[in-house]
N, CA, C and O atoms as CSV, one atom per row, in Angstrom:
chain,resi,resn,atom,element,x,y,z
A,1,UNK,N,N,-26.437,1.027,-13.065
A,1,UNK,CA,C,-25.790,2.167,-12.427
A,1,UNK,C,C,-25.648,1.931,-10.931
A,1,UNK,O,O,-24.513,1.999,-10.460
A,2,UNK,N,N,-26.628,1.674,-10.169
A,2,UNK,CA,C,-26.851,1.278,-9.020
A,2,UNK,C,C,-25.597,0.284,-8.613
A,2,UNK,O,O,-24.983,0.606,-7.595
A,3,UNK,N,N,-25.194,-0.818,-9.272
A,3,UNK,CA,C,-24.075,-2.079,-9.183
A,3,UNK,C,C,-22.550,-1.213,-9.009
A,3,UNK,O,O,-21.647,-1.526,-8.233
A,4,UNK,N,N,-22.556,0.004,-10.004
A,4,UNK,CA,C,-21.255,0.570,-10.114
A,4,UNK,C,C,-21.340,1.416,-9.080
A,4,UNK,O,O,-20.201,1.861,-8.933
A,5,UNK,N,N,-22.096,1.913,-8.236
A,5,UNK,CA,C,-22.089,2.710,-7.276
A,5,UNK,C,C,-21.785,2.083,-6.279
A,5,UNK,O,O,-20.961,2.519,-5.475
A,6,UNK,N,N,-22.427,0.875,-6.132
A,6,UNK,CA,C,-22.134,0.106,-4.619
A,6,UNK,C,C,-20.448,-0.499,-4.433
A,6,UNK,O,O,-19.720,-0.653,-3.452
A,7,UNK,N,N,-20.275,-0.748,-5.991
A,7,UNK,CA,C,-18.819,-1.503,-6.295
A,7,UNK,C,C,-17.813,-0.513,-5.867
A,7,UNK,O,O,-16.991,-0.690,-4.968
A,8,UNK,N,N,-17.976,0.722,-6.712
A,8,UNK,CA,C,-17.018,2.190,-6.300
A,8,UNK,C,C,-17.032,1.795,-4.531
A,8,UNK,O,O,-16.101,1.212,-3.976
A,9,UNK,N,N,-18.123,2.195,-3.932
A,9,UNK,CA,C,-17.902,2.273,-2.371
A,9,UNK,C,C,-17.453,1.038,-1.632
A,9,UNK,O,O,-16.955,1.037,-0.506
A,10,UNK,N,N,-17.702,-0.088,-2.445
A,10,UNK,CA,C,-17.037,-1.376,-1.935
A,10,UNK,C,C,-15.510,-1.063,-1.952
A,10,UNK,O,O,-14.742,-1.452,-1.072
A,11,UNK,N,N,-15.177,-0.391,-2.935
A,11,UNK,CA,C,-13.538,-0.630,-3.481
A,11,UNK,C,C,-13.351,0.786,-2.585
A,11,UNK,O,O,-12.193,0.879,-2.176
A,12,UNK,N,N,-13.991,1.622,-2.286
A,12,UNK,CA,C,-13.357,2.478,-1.657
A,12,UNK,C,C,-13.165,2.251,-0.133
A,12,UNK,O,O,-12.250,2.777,0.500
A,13,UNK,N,N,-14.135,1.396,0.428
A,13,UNK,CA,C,-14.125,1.254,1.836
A,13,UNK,C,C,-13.313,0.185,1.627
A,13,UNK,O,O,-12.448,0.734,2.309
A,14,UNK,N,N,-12.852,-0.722,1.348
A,14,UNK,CA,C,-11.851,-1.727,1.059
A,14,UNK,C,C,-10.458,-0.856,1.055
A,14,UNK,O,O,-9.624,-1.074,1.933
A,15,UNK,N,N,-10.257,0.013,0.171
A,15,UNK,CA,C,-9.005,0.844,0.246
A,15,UNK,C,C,-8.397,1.324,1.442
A,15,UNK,O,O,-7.239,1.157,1.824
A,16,UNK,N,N,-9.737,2.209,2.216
A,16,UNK,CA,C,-9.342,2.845,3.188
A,16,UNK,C,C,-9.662,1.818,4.530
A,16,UNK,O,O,-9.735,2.392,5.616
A,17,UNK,N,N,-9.799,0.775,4.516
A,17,UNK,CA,C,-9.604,-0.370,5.758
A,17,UNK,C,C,-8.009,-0.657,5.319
A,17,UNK,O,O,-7.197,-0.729,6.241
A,18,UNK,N,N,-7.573,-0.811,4.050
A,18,UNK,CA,C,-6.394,-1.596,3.867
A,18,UNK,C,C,-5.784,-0.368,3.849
A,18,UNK,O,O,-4.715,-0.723,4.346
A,19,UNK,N,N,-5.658,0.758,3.662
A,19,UNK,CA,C,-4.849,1.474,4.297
A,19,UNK,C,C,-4.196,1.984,5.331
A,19,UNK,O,O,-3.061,2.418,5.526
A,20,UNK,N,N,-5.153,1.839,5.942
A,20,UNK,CA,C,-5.017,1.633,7.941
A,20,UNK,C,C,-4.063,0.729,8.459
A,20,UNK,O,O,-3.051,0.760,9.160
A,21,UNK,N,N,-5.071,-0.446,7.587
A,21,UNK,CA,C,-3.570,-1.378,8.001
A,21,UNK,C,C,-2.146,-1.501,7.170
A,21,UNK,O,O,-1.431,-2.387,7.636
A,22,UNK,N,N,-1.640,-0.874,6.154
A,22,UNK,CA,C,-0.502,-0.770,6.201
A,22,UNK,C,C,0.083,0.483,6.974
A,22,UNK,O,O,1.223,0.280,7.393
A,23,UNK,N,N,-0.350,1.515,7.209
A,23,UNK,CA,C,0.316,2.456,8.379
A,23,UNK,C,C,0.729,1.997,9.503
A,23,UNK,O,O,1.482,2.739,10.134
A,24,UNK,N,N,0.332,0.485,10.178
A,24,UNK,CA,C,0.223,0.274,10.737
A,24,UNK,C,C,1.799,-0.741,11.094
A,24,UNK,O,O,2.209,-1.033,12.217
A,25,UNK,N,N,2.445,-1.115,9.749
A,25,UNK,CA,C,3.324,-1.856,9.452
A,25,UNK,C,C,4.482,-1.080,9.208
A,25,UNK,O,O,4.418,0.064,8.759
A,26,UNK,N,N,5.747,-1.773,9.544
A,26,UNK,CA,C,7.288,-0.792,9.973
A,26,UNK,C,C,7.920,-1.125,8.710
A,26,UNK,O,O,7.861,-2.263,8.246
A,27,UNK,N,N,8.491,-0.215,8.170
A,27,UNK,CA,C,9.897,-0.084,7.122
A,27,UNK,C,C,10.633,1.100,7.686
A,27,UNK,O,O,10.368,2.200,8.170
A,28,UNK,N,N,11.443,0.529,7.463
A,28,UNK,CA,C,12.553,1.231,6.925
A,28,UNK,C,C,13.358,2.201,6.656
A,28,UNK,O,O,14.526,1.813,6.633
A,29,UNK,N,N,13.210,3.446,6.414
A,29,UNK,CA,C,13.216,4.176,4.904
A,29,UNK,C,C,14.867,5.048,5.303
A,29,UNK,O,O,15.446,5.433,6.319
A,30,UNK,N,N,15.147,5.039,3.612
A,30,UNK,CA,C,16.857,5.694,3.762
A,30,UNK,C,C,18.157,5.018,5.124
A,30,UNK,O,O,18.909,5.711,5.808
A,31,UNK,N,N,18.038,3.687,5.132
A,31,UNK,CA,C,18.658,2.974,6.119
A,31,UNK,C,C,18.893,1.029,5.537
A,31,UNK,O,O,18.224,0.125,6.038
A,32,UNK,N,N,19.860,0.822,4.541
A,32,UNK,CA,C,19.317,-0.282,3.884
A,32,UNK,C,C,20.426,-1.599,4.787
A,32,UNK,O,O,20.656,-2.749,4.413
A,33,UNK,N,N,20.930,-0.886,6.039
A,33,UNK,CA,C,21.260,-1.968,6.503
A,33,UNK,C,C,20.986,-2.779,7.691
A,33,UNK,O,O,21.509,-3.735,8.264
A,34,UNK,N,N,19.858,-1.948,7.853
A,34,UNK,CA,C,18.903,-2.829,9.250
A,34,UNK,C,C,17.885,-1.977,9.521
A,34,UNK,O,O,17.876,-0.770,9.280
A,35,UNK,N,N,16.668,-2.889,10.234
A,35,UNK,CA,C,15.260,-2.329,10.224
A,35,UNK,C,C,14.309,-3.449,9.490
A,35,UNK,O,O,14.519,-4.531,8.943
A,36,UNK,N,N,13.417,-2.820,9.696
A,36,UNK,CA,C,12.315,-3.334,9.715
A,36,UNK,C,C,12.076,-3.440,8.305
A,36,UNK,O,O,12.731,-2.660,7.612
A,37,UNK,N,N,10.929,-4.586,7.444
A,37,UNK,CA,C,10.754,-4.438,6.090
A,37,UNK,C,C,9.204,-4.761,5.658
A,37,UNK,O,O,8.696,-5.053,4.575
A,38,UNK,N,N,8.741,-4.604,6.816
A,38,UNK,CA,C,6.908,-5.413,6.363
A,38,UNK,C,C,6.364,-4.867,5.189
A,38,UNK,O,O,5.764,-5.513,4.330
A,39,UNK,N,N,6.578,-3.723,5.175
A,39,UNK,CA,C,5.689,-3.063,3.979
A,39,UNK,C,C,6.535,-3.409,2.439
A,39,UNK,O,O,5.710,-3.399,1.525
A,40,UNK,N,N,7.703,-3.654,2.033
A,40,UNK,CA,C,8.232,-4.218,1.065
A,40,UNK,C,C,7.722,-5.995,1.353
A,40,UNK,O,O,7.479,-6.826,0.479
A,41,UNK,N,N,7.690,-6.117,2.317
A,41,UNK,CA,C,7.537,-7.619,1.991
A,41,UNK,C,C,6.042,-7.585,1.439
A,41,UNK,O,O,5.719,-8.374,0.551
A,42,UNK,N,N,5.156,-6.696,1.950
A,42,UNK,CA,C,3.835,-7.107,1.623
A,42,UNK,C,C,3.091,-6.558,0.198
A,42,UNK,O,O,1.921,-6.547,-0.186
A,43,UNK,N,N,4.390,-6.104,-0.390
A,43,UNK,CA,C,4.503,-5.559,-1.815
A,43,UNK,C,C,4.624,-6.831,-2.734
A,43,UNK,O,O,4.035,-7.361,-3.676
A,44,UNK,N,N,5.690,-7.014,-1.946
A,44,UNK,CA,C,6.379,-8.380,-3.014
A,44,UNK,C,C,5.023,-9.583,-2.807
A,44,UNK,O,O,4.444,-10.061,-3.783
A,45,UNK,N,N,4.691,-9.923,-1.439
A,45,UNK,CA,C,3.394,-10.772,-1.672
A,45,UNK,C,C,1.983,-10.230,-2.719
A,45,UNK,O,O,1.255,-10.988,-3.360
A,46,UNK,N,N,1.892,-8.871,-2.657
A,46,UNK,CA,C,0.823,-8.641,-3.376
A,46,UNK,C,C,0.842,-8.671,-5.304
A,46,UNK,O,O,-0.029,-8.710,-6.173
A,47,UNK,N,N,3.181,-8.601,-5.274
A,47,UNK,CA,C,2.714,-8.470,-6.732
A,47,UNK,C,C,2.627,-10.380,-7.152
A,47,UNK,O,O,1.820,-10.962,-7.877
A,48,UNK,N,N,3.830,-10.949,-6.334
A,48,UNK,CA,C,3.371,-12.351,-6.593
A,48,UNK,C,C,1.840,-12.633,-6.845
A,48,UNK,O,O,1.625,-13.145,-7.943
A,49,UNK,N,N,1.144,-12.491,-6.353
A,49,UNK,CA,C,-0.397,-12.721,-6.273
A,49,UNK,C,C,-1.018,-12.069,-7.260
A,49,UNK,O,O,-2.091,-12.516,-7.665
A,50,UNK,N,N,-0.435,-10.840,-7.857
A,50,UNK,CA,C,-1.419,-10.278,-8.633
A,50,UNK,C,C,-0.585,-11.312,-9.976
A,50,UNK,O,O,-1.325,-11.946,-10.729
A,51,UNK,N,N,0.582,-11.377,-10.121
A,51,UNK,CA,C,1.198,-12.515,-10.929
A,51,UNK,C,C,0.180,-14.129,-11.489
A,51,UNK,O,O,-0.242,-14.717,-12.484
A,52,UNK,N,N,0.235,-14.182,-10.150
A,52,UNK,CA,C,-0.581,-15.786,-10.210
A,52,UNK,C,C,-2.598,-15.111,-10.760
A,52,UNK,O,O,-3.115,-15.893,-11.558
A,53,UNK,N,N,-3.070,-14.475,-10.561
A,53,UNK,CA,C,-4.512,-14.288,-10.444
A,53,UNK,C,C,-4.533,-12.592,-11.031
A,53,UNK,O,O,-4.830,-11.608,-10.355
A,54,UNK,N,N,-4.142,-12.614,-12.418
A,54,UNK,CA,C,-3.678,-10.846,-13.224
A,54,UNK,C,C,-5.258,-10.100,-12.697
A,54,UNK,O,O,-6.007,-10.890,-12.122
A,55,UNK,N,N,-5.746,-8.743,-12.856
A,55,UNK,CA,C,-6.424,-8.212,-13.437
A,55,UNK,C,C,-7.772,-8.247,-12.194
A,55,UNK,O,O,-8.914,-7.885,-12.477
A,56,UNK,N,N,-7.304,-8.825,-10.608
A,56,UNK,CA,C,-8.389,-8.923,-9.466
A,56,UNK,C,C,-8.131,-7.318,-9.214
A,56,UNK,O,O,-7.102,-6.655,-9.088
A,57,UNK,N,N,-9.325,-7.040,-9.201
A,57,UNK,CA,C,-9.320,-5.263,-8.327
A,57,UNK,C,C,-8.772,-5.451,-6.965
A,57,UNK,O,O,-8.601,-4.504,-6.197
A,58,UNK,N,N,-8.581,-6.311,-6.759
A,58,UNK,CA,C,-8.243,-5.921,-4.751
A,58,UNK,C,C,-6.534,-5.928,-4.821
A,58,UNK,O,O,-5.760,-5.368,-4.044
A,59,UNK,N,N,-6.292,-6.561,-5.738
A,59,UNK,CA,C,-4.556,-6.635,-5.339
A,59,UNK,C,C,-3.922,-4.973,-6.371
A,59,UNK,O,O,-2.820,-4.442,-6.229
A,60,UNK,N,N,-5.163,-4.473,-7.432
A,60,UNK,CA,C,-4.615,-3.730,-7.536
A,60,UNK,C,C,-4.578,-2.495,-6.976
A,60,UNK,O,O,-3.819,-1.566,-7.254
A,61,UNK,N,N,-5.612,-2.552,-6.015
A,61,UNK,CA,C,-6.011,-2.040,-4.557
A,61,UNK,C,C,-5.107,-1.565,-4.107
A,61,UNK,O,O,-4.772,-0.386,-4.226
A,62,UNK,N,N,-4.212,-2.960,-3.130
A,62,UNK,CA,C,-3.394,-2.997,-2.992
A,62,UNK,C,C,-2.540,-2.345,-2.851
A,62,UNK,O,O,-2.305,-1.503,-1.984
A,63,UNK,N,N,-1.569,-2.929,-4.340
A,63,UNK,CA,C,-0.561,-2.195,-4.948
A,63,UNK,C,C,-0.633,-0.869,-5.003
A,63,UNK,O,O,0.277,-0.287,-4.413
A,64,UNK,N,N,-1.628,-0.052,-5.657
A,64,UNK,CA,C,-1.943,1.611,-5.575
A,64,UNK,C,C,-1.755,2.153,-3.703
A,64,UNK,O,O,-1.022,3.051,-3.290
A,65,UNK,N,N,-2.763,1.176,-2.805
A,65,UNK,CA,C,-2.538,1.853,-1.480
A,65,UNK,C,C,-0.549,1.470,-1.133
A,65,UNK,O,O,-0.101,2.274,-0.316
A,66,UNK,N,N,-0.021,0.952,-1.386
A,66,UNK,CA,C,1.282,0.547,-0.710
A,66,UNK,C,C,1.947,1.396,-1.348
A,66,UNK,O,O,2.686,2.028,-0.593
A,67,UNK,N,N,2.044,1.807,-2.798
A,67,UNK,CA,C,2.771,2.881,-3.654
A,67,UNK,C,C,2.762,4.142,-2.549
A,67,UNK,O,O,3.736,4.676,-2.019
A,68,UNK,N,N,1.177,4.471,-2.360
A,68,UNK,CA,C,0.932,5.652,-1.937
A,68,UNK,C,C,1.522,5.805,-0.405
A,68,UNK,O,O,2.027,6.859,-0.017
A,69,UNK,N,N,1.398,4.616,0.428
A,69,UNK,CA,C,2.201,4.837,2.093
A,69,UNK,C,C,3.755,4.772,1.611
A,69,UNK,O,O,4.449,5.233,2.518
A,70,UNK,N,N,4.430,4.418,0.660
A,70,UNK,CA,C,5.575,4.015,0.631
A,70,UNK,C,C,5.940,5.959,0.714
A,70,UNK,O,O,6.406,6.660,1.612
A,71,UNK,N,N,5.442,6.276,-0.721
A,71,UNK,CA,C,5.882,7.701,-1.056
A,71,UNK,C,C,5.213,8.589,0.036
A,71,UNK,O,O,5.725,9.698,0.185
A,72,UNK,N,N,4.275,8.311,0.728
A,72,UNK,CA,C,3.801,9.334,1.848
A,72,UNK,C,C,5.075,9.196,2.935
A,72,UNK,O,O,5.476,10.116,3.647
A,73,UNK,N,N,5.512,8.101,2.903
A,73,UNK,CA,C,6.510,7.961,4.274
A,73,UNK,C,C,8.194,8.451,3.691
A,73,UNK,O,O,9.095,8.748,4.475
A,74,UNK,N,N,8.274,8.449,2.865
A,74,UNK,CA,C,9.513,8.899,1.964
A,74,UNK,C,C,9.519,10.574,2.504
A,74,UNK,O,O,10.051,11.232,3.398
A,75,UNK,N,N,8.776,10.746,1.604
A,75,UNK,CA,C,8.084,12.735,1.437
A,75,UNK,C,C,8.501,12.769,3.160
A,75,UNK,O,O,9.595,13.200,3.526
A,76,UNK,N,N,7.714,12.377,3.892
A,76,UNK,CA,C,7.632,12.203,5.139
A,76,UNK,C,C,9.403,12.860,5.871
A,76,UNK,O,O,9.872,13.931,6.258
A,77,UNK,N,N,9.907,11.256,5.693
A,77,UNK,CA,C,11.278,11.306,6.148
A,77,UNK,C,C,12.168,12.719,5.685
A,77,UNK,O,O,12.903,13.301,6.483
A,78,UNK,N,N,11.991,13.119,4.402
A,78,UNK,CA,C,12.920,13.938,4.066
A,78,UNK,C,C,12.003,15.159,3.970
A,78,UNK,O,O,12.475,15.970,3.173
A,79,UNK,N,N,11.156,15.453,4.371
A,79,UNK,CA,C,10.976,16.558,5.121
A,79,UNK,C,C,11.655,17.039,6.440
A,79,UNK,O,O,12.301,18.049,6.721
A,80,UNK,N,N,11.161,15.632,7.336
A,80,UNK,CA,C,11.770,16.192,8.476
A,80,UNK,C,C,13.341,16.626,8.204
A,80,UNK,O,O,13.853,17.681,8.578
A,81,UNK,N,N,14.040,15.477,7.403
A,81,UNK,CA,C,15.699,15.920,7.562
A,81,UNK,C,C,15.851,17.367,6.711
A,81,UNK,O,O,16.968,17.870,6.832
A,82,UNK,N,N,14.991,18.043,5.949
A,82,UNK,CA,C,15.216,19.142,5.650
A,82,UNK,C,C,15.255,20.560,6.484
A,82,UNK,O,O,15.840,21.631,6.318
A,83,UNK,N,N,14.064,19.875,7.764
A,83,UNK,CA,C,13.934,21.371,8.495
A,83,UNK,C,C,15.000,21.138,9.990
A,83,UNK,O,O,15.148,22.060,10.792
């Protein structure tokens, strides 16, 4: 029990360091003909990787934190253009 507790907080403090740093990285959003693309690129590196090495918790880490800044920054954008 003790192993799954430390692992949970490993994977959670791992999440929220790697979340930081993708906020930290420029896209894009609703503009597909210029701008910035780090955060798609670092999608496409993470699924390559989870490709080559299936089933590592960190890339699916990852993938879950980049889903979640992608759609936080979406929601984001079209809020503002709503008000």
């Amino acid at each position: 029990m003790s192993n799954n507790v430390t692992l949970n907080e490993q994977e959670e403090t791992f999440s929220k360091a790697y979340a930081t740093e993708i906020r930290k990285m420029k896209q894009q959003i609703n503009d597909n003909d210029r701008g910035f693309y780090e955060l798609d690129n670092e999608r496409r590196q993470i699924f390559q990787q989870a490709i080559r090495t299936p089933g590592r918790r960190g890339e699916i880490i990852k993938k879950d934190e980049i889903e979640k800044e992608i759609a936080r920054r979406y929601q984001e954008v079209n809020m503002a253009n709503n008000h």
